[in-house]
N, C-alpha and C positions, 0 to 999 in steps of 0.2 A: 550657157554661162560656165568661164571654169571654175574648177573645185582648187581652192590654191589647200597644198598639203606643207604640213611640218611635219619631220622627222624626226625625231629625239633619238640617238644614238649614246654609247660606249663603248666602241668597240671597233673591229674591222668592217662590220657594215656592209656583210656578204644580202642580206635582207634589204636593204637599202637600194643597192645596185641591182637586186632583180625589180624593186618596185620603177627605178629609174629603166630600165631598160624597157620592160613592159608602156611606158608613158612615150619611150622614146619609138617603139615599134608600131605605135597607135591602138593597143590592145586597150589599153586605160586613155578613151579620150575624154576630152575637155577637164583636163588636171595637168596641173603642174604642179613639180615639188618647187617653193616660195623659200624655204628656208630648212637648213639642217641644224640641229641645236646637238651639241653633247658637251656634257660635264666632264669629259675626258678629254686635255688639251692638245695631247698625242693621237688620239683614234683614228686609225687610218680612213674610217668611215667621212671625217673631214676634206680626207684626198681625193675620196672619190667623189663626192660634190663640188670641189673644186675643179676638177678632171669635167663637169659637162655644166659647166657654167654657174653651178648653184650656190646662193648665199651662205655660209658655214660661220654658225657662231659659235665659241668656244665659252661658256662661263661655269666659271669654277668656285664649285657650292664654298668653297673654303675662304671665299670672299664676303660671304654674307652672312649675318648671326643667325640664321635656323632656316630650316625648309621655306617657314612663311614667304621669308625675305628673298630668299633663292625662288621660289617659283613666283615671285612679283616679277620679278627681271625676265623671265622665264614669257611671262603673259604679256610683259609689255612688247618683248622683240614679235611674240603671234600675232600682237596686236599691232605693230609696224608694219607686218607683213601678209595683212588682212587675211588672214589663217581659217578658213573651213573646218577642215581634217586634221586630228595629230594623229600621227602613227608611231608606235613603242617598237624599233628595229634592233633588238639588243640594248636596251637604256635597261641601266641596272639597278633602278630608284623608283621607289613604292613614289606614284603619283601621290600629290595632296588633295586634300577636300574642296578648296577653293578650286583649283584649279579645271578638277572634276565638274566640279557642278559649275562652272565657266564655258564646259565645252562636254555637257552631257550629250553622253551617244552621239559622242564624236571625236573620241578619242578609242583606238581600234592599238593591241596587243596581240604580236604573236610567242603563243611560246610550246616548249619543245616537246611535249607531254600531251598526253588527252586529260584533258581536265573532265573532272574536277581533283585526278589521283595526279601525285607527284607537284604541286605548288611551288613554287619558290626556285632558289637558285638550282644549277645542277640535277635540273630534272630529268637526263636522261641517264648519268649514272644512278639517280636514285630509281629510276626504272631498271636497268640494269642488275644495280644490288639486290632487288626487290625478287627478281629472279621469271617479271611479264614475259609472257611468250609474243607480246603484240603491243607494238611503242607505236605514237605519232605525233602527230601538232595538233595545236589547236590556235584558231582568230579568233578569238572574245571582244568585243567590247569591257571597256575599264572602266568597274565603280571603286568605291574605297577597298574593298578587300584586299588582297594577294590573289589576283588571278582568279578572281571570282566572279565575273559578269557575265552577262549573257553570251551565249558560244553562237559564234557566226557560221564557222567551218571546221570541219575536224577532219583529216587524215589518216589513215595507220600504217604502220611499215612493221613485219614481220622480225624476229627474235630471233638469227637463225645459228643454226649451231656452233662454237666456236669465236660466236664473235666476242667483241671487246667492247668495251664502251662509245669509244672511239668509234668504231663502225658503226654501232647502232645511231650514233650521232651525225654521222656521215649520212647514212641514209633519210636521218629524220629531215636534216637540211635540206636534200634534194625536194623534199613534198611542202616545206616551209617555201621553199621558193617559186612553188605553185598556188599554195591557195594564199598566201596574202597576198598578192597582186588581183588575185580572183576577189577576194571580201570585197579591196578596196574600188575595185571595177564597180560591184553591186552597189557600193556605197556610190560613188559620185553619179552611177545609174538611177540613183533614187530606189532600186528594188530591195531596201531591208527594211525593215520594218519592227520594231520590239514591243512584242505584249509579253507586258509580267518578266520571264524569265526564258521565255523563246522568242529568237530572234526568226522571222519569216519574210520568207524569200518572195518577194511579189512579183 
């Protein structure tokens, strides 16, 4: 049976086009991404679903009087497009409660930090400023918090001397680009599994 995925995007959607490629290589089978959604109506991440066939909605939260009403629109297009999986590929919008508990432990974040240190936007110059000698990513699954769910995968990539932010960001992308196609593998495999606040690999 496929796993039909959504993708919530804002942005260029360099995350987006490694999970599309991975799908396209046969490494993620029986998935297809079903629909790309981003609040951004320029996001070049739009183009590149466009670019291998895939649906690309564009809605813009400034249409709607508050989040409620924005992620209604949001669940009805999932629900169009008989939606599994959602995946957070750069979307730069704290999920809501409905929506969560709509598609519990099933809606999978990657972001650019080893959680649970550095939260929120610009986590790797806050890594950076912070002055870690060892940055990486982390795939959580998403409940209401800020990047606070259970951790799927975690990465690290070394501080090395000299560098910038910029680099350290460079590099943390290259290992983003490996383990969330990898979560989302295990996920439509059926091998994850969440007791309490570990997720285990079955």
């Amino acid at each position: 049976m496929t796993t039909n995925i959504a993708v919530l995007v804002s942005g260029r959607g360099s995350n987006l086009q490694s999970i599309i490629d991975n799908i396209e290589s046969g490494y993620i089978k029986e998935a297809k991404i079903s629909v790309v959604i981003s609040d951004v109506g320029d996001a070049y991440a739009l183009e590149r679903a466009r670019n291998h066939g895939i649906t690309d909605v564009f809605i813009d939260p400034s249409d709607y009087s508050g989040k409620q009403e924005y992620e209604k629109e949001i669940m009805q297009v999932l629900e169009d497009n008989d939606v599994d999986l959602i995946l957070l590929a750069g979307y730069m919008r704290l999920v809501g409660k409905d929506l969560i508990a709509a598609y519990s432990n099933r809606i999978i974040n990657i972001h650019p930090a080893l959680l649970p240190s550095f939260k929120g936007l610009h986590a790797q110059q806050q890594a950076f400023d912070y002055g870690v000698k060892v940055s990486g990513c982390t795939v959580h699954f998403v409940d209401e918090g800020m990047d606070t769910g259970p951790i799927i995968i975690q990465n690290c990539v070394p501080v090395l001397e000299g560098d910038t932010a910029d680099d350290l960001a460079g590099r943390i992308l290259e290992q983003e680009h490996k383990i969330f196609p990898e979560a989302v593998r295990l996920f439509v495999e059926g091998k994850l599994k969440v007791e309490g606040r570990i997720v285990v690999h079955t």
